[in-house]
C-alpha positions in Angstrom: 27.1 18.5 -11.3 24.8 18.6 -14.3 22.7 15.6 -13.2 22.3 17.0 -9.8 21.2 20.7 -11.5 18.7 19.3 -13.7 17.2 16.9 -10.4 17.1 20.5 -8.6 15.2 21.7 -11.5 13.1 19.3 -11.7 12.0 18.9 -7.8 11.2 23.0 -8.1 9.3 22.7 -10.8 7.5 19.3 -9.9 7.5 17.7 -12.9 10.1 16.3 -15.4 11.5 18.1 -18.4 13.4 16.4 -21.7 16.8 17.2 -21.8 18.0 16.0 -18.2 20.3 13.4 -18.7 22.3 12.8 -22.1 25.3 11.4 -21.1 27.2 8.0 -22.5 24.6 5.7 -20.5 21.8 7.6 -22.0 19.0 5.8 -23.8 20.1 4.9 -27.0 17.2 3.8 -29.0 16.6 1.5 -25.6 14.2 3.5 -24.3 10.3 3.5 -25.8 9.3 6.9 -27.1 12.4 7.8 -26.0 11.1 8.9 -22.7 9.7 6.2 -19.1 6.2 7.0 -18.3 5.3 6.0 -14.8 1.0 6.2 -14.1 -0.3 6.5 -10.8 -3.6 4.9 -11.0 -5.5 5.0 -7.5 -8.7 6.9 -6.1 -8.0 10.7 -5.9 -12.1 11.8 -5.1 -13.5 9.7 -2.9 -12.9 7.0 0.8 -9.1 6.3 -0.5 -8.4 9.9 -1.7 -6.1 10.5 1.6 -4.2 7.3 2.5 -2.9 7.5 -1.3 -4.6 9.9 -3.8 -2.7 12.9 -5.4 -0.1 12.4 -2.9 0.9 9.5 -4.2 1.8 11.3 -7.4 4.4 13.4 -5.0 5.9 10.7 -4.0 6.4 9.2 -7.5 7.8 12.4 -8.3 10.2 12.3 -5.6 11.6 9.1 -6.8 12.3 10.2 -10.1 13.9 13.6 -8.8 16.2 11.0 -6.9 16.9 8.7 -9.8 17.9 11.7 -11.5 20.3 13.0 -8.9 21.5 9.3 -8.3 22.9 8.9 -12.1 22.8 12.2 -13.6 24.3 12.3 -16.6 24.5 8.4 -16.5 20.7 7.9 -16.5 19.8 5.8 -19.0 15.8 6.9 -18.2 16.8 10.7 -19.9 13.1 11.9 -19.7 10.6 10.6 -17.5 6.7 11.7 -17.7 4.7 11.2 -14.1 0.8 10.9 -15.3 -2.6 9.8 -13.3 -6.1 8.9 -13.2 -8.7 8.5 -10.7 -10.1 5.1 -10.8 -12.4 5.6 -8.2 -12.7 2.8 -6.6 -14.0 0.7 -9.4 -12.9 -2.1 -11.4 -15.0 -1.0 -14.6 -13.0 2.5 -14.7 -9.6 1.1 -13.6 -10.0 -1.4 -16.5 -10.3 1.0 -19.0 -8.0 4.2 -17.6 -5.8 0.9 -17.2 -5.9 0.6 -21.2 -5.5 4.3 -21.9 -2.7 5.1 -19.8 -0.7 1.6 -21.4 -1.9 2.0 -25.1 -2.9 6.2 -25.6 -0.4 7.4 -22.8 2.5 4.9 -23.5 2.7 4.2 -19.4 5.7 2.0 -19.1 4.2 0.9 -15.6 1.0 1.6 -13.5 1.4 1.7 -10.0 -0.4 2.0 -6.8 -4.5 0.7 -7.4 -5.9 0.6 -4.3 -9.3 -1.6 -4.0 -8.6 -5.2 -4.6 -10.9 -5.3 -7.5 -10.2 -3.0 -9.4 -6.1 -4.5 -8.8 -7.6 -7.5 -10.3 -8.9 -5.7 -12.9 -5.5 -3.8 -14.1 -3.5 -7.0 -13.2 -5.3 -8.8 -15.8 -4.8 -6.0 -18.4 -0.8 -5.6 -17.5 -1.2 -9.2 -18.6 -2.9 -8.8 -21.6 -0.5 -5.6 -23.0 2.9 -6.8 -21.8 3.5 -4.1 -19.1 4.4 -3.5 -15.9 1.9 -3.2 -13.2 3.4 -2.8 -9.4 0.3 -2.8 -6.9 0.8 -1.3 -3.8 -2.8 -0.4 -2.3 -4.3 -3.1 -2.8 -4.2 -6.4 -0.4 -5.6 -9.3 -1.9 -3.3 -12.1 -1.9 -4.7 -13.1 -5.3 -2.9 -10.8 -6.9 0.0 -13.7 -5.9 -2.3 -16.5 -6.2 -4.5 -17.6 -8.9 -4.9 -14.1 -10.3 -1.1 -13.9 -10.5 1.0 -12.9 -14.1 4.4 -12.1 -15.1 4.0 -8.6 -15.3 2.1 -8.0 -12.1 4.5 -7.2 -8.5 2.5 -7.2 -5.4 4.4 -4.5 -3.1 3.5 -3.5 0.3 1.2 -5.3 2.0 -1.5 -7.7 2.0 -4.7 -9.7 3.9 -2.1 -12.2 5.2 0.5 -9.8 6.5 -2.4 -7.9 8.6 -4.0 -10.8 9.6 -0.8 -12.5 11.0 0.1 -9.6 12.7 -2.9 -8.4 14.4 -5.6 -11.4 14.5 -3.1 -13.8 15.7 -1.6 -11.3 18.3 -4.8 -9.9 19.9 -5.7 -13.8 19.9 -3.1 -14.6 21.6 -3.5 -12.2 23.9 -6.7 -13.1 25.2 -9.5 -12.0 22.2 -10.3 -15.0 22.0 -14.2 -14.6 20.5 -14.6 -12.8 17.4 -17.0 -10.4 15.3 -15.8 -9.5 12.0 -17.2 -7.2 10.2 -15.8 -6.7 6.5 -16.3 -4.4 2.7 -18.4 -7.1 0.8 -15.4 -6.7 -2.2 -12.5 -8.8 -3.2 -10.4 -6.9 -0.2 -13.3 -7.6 2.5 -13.8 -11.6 1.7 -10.2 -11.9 1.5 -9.5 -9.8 4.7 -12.3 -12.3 6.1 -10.6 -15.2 5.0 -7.1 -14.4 6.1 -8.3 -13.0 9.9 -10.3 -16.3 9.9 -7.9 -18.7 9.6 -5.5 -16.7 11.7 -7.8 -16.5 14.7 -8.1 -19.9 14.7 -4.7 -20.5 14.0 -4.0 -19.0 17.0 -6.9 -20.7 19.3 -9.8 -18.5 19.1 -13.2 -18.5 17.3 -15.0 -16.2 14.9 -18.7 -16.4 16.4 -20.1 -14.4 13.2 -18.7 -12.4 10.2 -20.8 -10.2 8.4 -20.3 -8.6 4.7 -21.0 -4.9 4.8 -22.2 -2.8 1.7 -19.1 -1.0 0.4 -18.9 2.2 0.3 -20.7 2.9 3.9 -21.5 5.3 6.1 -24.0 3.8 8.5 -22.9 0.6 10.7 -25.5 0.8 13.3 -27.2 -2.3 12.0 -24.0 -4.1 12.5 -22.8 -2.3 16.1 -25.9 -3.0 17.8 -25.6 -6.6 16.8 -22.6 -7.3 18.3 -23.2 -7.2 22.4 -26.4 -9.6 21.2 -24.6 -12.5 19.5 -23.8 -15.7 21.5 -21.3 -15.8 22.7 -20.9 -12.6 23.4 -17.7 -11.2 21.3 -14.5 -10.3 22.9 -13.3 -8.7 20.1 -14.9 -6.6 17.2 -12.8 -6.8 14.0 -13.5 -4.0 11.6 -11.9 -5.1 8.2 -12.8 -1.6 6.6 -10.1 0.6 5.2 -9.9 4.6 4.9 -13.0 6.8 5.0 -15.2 3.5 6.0 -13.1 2.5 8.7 -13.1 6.6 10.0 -17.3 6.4 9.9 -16.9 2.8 11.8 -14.7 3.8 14.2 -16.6 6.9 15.2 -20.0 4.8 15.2 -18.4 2.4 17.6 -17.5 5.2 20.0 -21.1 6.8 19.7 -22.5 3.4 20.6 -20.2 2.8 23.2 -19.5 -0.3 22.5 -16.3 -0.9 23.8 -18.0 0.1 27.8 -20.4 -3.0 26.7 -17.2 -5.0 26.9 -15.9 -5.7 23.1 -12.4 -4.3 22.0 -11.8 -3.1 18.8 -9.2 -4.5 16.6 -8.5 -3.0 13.0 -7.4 -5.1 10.4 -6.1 -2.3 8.0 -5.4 1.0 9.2 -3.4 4.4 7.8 -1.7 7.2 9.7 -4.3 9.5 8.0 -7.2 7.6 9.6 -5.9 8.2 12.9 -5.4 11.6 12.0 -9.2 12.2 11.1 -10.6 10.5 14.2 -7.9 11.7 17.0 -5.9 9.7 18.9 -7.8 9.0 21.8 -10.8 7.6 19.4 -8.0 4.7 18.8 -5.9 5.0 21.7 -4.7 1.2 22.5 -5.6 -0.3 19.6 -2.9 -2.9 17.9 -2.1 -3.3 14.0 0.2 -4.0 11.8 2.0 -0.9 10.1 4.6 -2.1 6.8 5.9 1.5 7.7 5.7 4.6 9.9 7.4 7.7 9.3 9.1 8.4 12.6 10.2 5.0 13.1 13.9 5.9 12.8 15.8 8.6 11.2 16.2 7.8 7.8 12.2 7.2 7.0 12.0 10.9 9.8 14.4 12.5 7.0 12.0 11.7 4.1 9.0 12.4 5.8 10.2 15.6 6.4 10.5 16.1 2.5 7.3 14.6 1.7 5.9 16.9 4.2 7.4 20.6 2.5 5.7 19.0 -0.6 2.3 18.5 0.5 2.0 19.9 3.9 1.4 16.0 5.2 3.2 13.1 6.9 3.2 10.2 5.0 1.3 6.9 5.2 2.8 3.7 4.1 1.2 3.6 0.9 3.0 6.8 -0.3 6.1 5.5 1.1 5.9 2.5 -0.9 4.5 4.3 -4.1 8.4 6.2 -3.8 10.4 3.0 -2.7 8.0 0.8 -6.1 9.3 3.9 -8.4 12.5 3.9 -7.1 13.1 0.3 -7.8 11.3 0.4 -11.0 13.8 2.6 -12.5 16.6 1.4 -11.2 15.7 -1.7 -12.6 15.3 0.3 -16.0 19.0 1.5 -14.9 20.7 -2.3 -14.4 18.8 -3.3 -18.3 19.6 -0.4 -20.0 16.0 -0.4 -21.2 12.7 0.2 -20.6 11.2 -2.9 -22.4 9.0 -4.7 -20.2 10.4 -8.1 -19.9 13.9 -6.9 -19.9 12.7 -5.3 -16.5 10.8 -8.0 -15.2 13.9 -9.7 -15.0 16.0 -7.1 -12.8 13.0 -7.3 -10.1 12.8 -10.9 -9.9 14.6 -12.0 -6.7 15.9 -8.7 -6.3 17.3 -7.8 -2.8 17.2 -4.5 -1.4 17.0 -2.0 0.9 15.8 1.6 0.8 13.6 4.0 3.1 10.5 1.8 2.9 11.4 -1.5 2.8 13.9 -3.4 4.8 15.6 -6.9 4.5 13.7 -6.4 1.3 13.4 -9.6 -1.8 10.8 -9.6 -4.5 10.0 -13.5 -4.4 10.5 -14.7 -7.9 8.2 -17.2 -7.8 5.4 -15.0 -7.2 6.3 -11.4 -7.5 5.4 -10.7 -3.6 7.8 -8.3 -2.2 8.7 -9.6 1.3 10.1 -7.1 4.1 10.1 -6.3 7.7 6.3 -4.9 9.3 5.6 -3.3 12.0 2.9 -4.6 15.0 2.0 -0.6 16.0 0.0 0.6 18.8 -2.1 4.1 19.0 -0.6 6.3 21.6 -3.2 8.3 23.7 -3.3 11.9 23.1 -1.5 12.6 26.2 1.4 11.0 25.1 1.4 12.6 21.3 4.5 14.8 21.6 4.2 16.4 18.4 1.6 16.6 15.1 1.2 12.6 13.6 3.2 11.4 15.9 0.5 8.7 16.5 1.9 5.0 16.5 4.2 3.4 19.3 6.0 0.2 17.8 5.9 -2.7 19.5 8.2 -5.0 17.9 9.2 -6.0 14.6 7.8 -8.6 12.4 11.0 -10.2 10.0 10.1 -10.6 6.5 10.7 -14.2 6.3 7.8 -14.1 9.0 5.7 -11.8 8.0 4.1 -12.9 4.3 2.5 -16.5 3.4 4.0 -18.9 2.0 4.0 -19.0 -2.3 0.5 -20.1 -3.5 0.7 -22.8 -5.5 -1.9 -22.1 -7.8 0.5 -19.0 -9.1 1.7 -19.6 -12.5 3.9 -16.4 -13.7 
């Protein structure tokens, strides 16, 4: 009952106090600094601030509350600290907020890092220091390919998974002629990349892709294009993500480009976009979701506590920030230790399952974290039943299915 007490204590307050914990599984000289610092890095000002942001941080702080009601007096993690920085979006910053959060803040792991460059970026510090860096905004499959290291986990999602999901699907389906459209950054070329070879894959054609300046909030130069090009497109991809993709969307639907005959297909999109632009600005329109929180009961039941915190419904990417810390300190839990390579081992080829990810293995070969997706589908308003209640799902994607293949030019 103490370990449960102290968990209550520390969900009230919203933050973690020394002194929970103590019992015979208790640190013993195992633990660094004798407390587990987990640092959200990600972008709290700016296009990403909503998808992820300060939210994120709630649902880090969630997990621990958990971990601490899980073991109680068992916990081997006694204190935990839950500390942040805004990266904002750039690869300079996250490189060196990367460095102060592993050497002046003692993180034990950095998590989250949305923007595929400035992943890159913290990837190749985590490398350098020793620690533990678990990605879960960002999707560049680099992260598990050439830019791969021992201490880096990809977690979530990435380019492949959306492009296998949606390009082929709306290919196959009868899209057959593509414009893609895509952030000229790591994530955009490799979003690019991956959609390419997957509309082809699945018989169609990309009849142009453009680079577009990221951040953006003007895509008329790009919209107007589109009905112009030969052959005429089918099929407009936007391969934006957050804010970008909300001023896309909305430009599309001012130009009315969709009466001019091209659908829309989004290669990466968040319950909080749909929020910002309605419903009915999406209605129709197919992608691929790792998670939606009123897909079944269980992930219903923790939306419902992620909303009393911050007055939100979750998107994936705080889902997976909670399942990432969850797993992180269990994985302390199983070592006894916080000591990076002691828990590098209890990830590798772990299987599991918890309220994000299901049929769950980290790939040892690569440090990809493989789980069932979902191929979603925007409900009309007229069918929204209740507040983000946005997404019908169409079917499942298994795990096995839905990631690529290791790359072989990953060398942990």
């Amino acid at each position: 009952m103490k370990g449960l007490g102290c968990a209550a204590a520390v969900a009230a307050a919203g933050m973690l106090a020394a002194g929970c914990g103590g019992g015979p599984g208790g640190g013993g000289g195992k633990i660094s600094d004798g407390k587990v610092v987990l640092a959200v890095l990600n972008d709290q000002s700016a296009i990403y601030a909503d998808l992820s942001g300060k939210n994120s941080i709630e649902a880090v702080k969630m997990a621990v509350a958990d971990y601490q009601a899980k073991y109680g007096d068992k916990a081997v993690a006694e204190k935990i600290d839950v500390i942040s920085a805004d990266h904002q979006n750039k690869p300079d910053i996250a490189n060196s907020k990367a460095q102060e959060l592993y050497d002046r803040q003692k993180a034990d792991t950095i998590l989250d890092v949305p923007t595929s460059s400035a992943a890159l970026a913290v990837a190749n510090i985590a490398k350098a220091k020793k620690k533990v860096f678990i990605d879960i905004g960002a999707a560049t499959t680099a992260l598990t390919g050439a830019n791969c290291n021992k201490y880096t986990f990809h977690y979530g999602y990435n380019t492949y998974m959306l492009a296998h999901g949606t390009g082929t699907t709306v290919t196959r389906e009868g899209g057959k002629n593509w414009y893609v459209v895509y952030p000229d950054y790591a994530f955009g070329q490799d979003m690019n990349k991956s959609f390419t070879t997957a509309v082809k894959g699945a018989g169609g054609t990309i009849v142009k892709s453009d680079p577009a300046p990221f951040p953006n909030d003007n895509f008329s130069t790009f919209l107007l294009k589109a009905p112009n090009l030969k052959p005429k497109p089918q099929v407009l991809g936007t391969m934006q993500a957050g804010g970008d993709l909300v001023n896309f969307v909305k430009q599309y639907n001012e130009y009315k480009i969709r009466d001019q005959g091209i659908g829309l297909a989004v290669g990466l999109m968040f319950l909080t976009d749909i929020h910002s632009l309605g419903a009915d600005a999406l209605a129709g329109t197919k992608f691929t979701d790792p998670w939606y929180w009123n897909a079944n009961a269980e992930n219903r039941a923790w939306a419902d506590k992620f909303q009393a915190k911050t007055g939100k419904r979750p998107t994936f990417a705080h889902a997976a920030n909670y399942s990432a810390a969850l797993q992180y300190l269990d994985a302390v839990q199983r070592g006894g230790t916080d000591k990076s390579d002691d828990v590098v081992k209890q990830l590798e080829g772990l299987k599991f399952q918890d309220v994000f990810a299901k049929n769950a293995t980290v790939r040892a070969q690569d440090h990809l974290l493989l789980h069932d997706v979902n191929l979603a589908q925007v409900k009309p308003q007229s069918e929204v039943k209740e507040p983000w209640d946005y997404e019908k799902i169409l079917t499942t994607i298994p795990a096995n299915e839905a990631f690529q293949q290791p790359d072989p030019a990953c060398k942990l």
